[in-house]
mmCIF file of the C-alpha atoms, coordinates in Angstrom:
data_MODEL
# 
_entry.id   MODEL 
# 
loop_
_atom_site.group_PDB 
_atom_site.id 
_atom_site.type_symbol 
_atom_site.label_atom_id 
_atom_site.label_alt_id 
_atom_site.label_comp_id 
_atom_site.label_asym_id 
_atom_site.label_entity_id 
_atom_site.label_seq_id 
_atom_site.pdbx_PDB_ins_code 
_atom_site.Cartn_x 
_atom_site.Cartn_y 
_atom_site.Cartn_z 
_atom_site.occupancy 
_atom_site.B_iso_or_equiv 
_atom_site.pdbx_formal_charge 
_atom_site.auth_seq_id 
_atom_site.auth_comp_id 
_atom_site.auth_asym_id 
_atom_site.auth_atom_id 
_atom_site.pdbx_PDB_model_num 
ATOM 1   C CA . UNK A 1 1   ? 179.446 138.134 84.600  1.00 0.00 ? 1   UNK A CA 1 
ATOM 2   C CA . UNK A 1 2   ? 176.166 138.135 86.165  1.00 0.00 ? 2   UNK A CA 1 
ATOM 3   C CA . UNK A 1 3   ? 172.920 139.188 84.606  1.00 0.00 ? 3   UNK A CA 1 
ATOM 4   C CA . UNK A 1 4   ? 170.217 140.425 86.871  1.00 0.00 ? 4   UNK A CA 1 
ATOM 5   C CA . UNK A 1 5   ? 166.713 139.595 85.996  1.00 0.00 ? 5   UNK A CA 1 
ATOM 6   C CA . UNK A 1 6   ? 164.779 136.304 85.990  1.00 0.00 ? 6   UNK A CA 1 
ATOM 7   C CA . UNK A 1 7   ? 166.434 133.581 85.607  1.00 0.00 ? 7   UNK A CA 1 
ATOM 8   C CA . UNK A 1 8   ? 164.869 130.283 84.202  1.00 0.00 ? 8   UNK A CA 1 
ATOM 9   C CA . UNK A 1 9   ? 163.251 126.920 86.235  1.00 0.00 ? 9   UNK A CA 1 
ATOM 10  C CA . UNK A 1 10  ? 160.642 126.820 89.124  1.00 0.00 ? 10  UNK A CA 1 
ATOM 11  C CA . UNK A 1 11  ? 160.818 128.050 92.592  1.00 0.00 ? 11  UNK A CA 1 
ATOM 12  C CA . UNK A 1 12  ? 160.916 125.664 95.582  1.00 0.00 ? 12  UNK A CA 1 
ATOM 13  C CA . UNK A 1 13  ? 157.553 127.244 96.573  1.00 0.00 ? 13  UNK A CA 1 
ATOM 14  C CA . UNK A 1 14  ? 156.454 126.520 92.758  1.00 0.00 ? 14  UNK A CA 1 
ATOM 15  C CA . UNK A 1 15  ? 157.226 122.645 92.973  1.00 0.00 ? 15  UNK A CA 1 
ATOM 16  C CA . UNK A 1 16  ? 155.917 122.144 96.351  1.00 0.00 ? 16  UNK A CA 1 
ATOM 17  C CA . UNK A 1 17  ? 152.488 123.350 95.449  1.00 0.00 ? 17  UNK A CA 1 
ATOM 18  C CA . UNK A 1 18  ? 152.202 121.473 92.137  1.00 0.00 ? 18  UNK A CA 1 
ATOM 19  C CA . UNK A 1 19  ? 153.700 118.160 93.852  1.00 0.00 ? 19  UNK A CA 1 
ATOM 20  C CA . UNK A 1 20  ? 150.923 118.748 96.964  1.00 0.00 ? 20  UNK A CA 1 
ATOM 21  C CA . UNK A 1 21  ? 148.228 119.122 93.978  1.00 0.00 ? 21  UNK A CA 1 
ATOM 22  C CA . UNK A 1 22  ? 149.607 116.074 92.091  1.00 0.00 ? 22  UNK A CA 1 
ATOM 23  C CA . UNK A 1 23  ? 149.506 113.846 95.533  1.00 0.00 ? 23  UNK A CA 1 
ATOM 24  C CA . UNK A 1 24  ? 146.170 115.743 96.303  1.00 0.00 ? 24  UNK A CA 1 
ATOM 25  C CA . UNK A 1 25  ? 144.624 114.188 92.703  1.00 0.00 ? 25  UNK A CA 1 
ATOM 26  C CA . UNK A 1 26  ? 146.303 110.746 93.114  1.00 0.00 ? 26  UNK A CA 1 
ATOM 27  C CA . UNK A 1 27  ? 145.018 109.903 96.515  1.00 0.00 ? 27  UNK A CA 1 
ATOM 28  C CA . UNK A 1 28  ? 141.153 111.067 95.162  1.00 0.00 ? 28  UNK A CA 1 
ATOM 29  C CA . UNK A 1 29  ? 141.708 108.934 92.058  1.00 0.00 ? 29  UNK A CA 1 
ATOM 30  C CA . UNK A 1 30  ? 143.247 105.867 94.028  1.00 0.00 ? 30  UNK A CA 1 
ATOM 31  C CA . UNK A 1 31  ? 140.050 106.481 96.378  1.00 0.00 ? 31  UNK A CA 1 
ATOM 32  C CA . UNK A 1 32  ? 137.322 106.148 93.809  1.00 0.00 ? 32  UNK A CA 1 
ATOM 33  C CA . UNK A 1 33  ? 139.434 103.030 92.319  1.00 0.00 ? 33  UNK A CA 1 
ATOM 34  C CA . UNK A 1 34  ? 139.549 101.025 95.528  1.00 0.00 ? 34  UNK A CA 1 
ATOM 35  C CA . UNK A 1 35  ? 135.778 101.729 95.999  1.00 0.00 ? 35  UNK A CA 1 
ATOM 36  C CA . UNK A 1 36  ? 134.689 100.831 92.499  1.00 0.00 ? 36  UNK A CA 1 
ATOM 37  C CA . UNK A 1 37  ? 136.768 97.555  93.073  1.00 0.00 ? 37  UNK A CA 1 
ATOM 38  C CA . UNK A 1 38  ? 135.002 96.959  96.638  1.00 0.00 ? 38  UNK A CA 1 
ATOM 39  C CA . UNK A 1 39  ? 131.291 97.667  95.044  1.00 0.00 ? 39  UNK A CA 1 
ATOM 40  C CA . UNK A 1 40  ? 132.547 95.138  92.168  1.00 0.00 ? 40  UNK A CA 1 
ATOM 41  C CA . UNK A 1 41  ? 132.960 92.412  94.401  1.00 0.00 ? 41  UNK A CA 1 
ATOM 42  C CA . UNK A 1 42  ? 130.033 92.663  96.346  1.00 0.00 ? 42  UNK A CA 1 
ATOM 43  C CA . UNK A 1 43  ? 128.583 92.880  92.830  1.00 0.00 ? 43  UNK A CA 1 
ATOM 44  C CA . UNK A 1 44  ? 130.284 89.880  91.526  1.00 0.00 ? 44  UNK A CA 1 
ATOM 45  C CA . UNK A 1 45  ? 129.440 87.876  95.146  1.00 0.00 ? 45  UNK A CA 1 
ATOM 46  C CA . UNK A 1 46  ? 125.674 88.967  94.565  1.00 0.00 ? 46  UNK A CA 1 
ATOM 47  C CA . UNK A 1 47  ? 125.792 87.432  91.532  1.00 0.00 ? 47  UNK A CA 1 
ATOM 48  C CA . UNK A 1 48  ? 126.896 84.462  92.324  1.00 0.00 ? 48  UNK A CA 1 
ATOM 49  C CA . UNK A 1 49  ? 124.770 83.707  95.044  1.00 0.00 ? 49  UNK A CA 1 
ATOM 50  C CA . UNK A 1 50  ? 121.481 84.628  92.213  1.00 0.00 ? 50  UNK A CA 1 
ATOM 51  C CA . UNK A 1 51  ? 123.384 82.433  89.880  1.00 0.00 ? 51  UNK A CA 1 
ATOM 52  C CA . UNK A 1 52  ? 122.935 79.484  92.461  1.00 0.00 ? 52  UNK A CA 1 
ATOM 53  C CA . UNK A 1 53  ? 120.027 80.551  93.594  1.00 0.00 ? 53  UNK A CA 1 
ATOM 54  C CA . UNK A 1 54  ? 118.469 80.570  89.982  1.00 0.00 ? 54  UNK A CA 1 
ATOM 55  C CA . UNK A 1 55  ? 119.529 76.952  89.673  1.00 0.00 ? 55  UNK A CA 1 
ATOM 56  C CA . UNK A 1 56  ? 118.157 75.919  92.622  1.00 0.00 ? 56  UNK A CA 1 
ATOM 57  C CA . UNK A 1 57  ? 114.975 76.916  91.589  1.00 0.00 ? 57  UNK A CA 1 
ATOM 58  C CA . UNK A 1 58  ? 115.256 75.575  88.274  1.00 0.00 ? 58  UNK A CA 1 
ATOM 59  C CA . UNK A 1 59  ? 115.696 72.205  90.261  1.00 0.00 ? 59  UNK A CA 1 
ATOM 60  C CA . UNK A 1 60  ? 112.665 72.992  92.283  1.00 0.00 ? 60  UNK A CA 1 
ATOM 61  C CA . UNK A 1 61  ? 110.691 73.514  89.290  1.00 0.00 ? 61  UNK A CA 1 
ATOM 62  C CA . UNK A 1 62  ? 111.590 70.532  87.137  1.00 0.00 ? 62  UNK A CA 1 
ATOM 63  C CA . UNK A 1 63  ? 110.721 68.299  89.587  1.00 0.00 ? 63  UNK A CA 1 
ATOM 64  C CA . UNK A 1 64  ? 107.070 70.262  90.349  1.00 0.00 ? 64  UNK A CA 1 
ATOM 65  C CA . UNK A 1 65  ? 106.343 70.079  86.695  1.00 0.00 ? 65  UNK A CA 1 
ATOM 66  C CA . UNK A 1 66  ? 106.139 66.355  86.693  1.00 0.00 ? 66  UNK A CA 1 
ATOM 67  C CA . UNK A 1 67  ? 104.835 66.138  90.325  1.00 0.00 ? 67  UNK A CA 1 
ATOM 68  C CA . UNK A 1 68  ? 101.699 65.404  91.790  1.00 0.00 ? 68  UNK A CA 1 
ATOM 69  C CA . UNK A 1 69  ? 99.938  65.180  95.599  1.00 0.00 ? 69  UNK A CA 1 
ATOM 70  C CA . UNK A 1 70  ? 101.293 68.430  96.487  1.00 0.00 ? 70  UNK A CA 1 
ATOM 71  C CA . UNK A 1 71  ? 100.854 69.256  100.243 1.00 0.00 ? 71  UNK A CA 1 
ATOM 72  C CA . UNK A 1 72  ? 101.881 71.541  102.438 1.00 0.00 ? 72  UNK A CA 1 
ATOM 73  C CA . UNK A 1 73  ? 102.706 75.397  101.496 1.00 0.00 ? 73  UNK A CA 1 
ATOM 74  C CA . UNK A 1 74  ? 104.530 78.197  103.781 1.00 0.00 ? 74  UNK A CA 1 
ATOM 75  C CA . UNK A 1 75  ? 107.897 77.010  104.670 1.00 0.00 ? 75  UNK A CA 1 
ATOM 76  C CA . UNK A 1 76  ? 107.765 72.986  103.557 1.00 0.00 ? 76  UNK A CA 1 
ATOM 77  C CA . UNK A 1 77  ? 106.729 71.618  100.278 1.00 0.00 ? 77  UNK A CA 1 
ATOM 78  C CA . UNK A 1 78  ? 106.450 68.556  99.964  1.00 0.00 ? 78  UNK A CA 1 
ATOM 79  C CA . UNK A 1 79  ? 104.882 66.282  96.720  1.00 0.00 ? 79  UNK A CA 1 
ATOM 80  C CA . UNK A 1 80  ? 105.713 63.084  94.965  1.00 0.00 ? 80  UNK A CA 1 
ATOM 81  C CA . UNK A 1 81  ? 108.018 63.579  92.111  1.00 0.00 ? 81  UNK A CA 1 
ATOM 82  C CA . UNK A 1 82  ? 107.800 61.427  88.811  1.00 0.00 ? 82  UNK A CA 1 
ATOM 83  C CA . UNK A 1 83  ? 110.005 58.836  89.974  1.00 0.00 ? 83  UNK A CA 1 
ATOM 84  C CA . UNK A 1 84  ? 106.983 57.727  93.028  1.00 0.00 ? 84  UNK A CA 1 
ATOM 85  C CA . UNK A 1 85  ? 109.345 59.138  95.360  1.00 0.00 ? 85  UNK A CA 1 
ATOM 86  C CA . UNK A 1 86  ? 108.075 61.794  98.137  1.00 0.00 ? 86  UNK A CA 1 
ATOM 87  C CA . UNK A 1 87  ? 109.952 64.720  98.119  1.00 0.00 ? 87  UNK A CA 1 
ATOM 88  C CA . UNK A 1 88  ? 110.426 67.532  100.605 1.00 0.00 ? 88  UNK A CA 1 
ATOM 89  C CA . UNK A 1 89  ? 111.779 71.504  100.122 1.00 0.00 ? 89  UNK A CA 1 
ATOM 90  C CA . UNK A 1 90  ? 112.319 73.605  103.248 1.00 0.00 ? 90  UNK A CA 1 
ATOM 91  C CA . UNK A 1 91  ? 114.702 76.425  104.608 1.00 0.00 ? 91  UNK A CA 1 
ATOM 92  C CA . UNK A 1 92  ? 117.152 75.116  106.874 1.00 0.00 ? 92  UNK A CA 1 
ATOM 93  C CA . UNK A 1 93  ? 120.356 77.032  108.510 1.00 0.00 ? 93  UNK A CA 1 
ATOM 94  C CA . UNK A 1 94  ? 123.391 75.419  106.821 1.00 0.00 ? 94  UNK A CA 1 
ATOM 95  C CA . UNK A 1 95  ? 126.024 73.435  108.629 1.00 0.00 ? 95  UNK A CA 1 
ATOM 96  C CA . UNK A 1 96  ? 129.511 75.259  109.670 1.00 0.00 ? 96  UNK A CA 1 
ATOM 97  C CA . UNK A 1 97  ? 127.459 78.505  108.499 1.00 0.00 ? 97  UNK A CA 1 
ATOM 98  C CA . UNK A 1 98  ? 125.932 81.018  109.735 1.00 0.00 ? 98  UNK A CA 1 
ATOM 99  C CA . UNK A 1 99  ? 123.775 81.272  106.141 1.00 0.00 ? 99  UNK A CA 1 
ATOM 100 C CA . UNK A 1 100 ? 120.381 79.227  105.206 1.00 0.00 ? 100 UNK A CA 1 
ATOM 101 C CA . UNK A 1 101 ? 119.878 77.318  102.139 1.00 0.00 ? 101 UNK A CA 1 
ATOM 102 C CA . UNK A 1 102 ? 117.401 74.970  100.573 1.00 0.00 ? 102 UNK A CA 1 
ATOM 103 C CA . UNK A 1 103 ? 117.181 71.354  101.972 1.00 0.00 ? 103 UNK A CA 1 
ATOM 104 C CA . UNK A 1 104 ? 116.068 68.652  99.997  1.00 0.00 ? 104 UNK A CA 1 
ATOM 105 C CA . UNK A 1 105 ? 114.953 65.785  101.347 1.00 0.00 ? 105 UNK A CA 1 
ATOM 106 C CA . UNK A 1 106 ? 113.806 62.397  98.985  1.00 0.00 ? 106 UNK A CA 1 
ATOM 107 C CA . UNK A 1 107 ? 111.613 59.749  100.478 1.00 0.00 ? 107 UNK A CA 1 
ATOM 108 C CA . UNK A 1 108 ? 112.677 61.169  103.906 1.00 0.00 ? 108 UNK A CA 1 
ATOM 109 C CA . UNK A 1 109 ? 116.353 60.229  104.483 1.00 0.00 ? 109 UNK A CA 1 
ATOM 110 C CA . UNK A 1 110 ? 118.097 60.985  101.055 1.00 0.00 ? 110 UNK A CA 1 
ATOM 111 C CA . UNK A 1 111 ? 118.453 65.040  102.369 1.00 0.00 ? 111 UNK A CA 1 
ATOM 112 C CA . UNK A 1 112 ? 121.142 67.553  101.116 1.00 0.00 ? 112 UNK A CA 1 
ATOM 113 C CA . UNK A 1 113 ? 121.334 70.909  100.821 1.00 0.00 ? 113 UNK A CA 1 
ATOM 114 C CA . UNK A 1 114 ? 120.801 72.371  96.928  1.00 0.00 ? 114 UNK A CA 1 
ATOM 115 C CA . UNK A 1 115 ? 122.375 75.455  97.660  1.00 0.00 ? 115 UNK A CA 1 
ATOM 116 C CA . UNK A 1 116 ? 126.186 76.349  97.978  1.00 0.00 ? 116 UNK A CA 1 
ATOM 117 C CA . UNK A 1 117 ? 127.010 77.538  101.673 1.00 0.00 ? 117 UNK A CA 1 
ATOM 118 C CA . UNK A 1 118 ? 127.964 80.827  101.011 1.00 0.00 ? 118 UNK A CA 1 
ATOM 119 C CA . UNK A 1 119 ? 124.185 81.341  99.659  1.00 0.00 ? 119 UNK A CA 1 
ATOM 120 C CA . UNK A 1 120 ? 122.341 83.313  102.612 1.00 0.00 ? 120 UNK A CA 1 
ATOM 121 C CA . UNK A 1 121 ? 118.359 83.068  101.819 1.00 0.00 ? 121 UNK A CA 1 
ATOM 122 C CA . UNK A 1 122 ? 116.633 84.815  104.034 1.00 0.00 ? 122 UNK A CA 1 
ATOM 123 C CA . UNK A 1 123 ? 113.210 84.048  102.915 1.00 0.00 ? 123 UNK A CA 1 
ATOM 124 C CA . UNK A 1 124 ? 111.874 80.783  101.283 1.00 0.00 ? 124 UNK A CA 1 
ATOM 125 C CA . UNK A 1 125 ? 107.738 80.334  100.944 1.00 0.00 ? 125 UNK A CA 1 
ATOM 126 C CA . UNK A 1 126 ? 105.556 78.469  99.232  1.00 0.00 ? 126 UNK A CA 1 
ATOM 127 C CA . UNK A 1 127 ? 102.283 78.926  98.147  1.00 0.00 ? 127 UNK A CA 1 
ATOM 128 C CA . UNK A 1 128 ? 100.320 76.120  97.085  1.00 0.00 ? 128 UNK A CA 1 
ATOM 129 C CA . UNK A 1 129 ? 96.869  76.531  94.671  1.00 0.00 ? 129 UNK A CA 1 
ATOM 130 C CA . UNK A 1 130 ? 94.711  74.508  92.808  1.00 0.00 ? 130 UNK A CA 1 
ATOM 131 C CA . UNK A 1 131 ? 95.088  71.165  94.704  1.00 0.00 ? 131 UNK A CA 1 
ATOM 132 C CA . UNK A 1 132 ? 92.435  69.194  95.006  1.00 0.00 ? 132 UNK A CA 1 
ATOM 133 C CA . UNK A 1 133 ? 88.980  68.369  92.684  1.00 0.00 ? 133 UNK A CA 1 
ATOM 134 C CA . UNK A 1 134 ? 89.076  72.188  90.897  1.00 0.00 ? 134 UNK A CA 1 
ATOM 135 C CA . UNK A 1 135 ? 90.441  69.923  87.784  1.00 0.00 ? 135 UNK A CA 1 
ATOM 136 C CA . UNK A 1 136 ? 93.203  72.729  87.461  1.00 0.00 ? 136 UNK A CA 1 
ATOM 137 C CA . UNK A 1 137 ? 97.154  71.915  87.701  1.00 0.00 ? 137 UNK A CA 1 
ATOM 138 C CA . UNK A 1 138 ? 98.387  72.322  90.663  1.00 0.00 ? 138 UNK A CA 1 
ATOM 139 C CA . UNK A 1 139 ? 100.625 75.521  90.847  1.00 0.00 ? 139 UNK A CA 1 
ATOM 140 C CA . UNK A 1 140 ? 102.854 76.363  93.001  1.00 0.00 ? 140 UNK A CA 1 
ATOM 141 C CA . UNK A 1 141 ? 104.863 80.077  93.884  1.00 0.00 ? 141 UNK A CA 1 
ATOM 142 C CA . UNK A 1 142 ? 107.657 79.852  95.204  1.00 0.00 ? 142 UNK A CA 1 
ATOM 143 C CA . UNK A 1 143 ? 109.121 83.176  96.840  1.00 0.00 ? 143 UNK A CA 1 
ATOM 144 C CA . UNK A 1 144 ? 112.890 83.807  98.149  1.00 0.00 ? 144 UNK A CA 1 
ATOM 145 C CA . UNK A 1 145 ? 114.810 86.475  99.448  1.00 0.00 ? 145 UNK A CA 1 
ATOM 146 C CA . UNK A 1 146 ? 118.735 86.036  99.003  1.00 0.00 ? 146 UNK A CA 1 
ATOM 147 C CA . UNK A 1 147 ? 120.567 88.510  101.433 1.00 0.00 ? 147 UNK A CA 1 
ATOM 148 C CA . UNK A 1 148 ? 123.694 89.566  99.755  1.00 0.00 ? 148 UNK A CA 1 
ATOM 149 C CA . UNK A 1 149 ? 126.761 91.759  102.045 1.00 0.00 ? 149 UNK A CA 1 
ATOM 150 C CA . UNK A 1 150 ? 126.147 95.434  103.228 1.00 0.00 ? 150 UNK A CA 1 
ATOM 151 C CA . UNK A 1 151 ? 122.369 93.537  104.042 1.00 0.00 ? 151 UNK A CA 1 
ATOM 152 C CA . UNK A 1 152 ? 121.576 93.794  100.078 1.00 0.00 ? 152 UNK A CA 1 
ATOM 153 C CA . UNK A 1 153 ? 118.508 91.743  99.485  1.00 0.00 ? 153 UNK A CA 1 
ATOM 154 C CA . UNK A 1 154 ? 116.824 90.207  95.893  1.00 0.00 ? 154 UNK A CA 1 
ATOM 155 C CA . UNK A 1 155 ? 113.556 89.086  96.161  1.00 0.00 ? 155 UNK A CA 1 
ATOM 156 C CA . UNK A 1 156 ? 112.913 86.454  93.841  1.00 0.00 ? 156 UNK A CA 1 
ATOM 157 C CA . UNK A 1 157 ? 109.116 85.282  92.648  1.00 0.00 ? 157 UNK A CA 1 
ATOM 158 C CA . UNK A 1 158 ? 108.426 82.319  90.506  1.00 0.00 ? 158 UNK A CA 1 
ATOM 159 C CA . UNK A 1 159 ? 105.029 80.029  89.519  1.00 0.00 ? 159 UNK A CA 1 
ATOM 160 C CA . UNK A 1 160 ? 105.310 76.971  88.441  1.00 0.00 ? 160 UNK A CA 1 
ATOM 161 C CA . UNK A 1 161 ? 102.176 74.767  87.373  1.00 0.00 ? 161 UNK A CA 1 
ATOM 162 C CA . UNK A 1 162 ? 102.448 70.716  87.527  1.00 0.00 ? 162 UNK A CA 1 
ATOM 163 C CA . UNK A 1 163 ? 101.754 69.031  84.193  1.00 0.00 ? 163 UNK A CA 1 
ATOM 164 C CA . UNK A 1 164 ? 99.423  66.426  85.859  1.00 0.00 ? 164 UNK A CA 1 
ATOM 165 C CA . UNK A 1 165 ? 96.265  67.497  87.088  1.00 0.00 ? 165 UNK A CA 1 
ATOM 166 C CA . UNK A 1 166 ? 95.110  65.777  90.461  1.00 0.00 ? 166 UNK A CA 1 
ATOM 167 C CA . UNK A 1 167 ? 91.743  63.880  90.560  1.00 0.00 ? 167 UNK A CA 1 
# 
């Protein structure tokens, strides 16, 4: 016996249009995840390189507090640390790298680079005041750009003033 009218369950038509919608939703959503997980680790790489960066400086800064005879300024500092030795900071391209990092050099042949190699500073100044008979501390800034992927740059901006005052 056959009874005319509707019968029950979806048309073909039906389940093709809510499976196109369902794929349609999926491929947005899987979209958005892979670019939230591409922007993380840029993120994550960015902060890294500040993390190094920021100890770097720390470094830097340790050794200026105890320091005296600073010279120089611009792209080279250089200053005799606490131990009597004469220390030098400067930008230099890294080796097997196409990044820069921060070279330190002690008494002249003791040099190394403070910074890890995937570190890219673009940018590393210092400016150098109060040296000399003002009976002020020597201070120094230090300024330094850190260029990140997709070109993002952090400018960083930091004084430090030596403990001993020259005379």
């Amino acid at each position: 016996m056959i009874i005319k009218g509707k019968t029950r369950g979806f048309t073909l038509m039906e389940l093709m249009i809510a499976t196109s919608l369902f794929v349609i939703l999926i491929a947005i959503a899987s979209g958005a995840f892979i670019n939230t997980l591409r922007t993380q680790r840029i993120i994550t790489n960015l902060s890294e390189s500040m993390n190094n960066v920021a100890l770097a400086i720390e470094q830097i800064a340790r050794e200026i507090r105890v320091g005296f005879s600073f010279e120089g300024g611009g792209k080279i500092l250089e200053f005799i640390n606490s131990s009597g030795n004469g220390v030098t900071y400067e930008l230099r391209q890294q080796q097997d790298s196409d990044n820069s990092g921060i070279w330190r050099c002690e008494n002249g042949s003791d040099c190394e680079f403070i910074t890890s190699p995937e570190v890219n500073i673009d940018r590393l100044e210092f400016i150098l005041r109060g040296n000399g008979s003002d009976r002020e501390p020597p201070r120094v800034t230090i300024l330094i750009s850190v260029v990140g992927e997709k070109d993002i740059r952090v400018d960083l901006q930091t004084t430090i003033s030596s403990r001993i005052i020259d005379s």
